[in-house]
N, C-alpha and C positions, 0 to 999 in steps of 0.2 A: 099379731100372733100368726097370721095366714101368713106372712113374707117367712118365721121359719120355718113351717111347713112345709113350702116351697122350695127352701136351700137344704132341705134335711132328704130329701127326695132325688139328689142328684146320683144317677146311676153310671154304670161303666160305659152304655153308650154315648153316656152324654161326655163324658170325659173326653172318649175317644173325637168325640165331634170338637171339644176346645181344644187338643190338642192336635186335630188337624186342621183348623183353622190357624193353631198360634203358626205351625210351619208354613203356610199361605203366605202370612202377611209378614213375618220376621225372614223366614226363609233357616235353614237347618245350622245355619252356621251363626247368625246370631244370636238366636236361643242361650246356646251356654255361655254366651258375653253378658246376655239381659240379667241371667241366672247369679253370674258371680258377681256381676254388680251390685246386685240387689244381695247377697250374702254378705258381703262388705262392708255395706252399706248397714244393715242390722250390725255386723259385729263392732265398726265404730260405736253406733248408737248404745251398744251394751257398754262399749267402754267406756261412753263418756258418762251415760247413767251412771255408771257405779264410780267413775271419780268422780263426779259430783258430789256423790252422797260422803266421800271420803275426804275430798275440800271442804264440804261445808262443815263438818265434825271438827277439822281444827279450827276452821276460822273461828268457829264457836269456843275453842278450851282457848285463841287468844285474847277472846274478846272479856273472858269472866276475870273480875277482878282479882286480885291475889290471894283476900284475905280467903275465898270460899275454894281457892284450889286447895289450900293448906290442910 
């Protein structure tokens, strides 16, 4: 319980401090490379979750037998 105590506690200077660290070590130009990667990256992942759940629904109506589609 003390660890979300800790992350619930984070203020604007502390921001300020990771974000000038992240330009330190990426530098200002790769940032919005890191950014849209990782945005891409979530939006395949949504895409392929929800085909998923959209293949697995028919593989399922092929697999039931006839007499209980009817």
């Amino acid at each position: 319980m003390f660890n979300f105590v800790v992350l619930g506690s984070i203020g604007v200077t502390e921001i300020i401090l990771i974000v000038l660290a992240l330009l330190l070590l990426f530098g200002g130009r790769k940032i919005p490379e890191l950014m849209r990667g990782l945005g891409q990256g979530l939006h395949e992942f949504k895409k392929a979750s929800q085909g998923g759940e959209a293949n697995n629904t028919k593989n399922e109506a092929k697999d039931t037998p006839k007499e209980l589609k009817n």
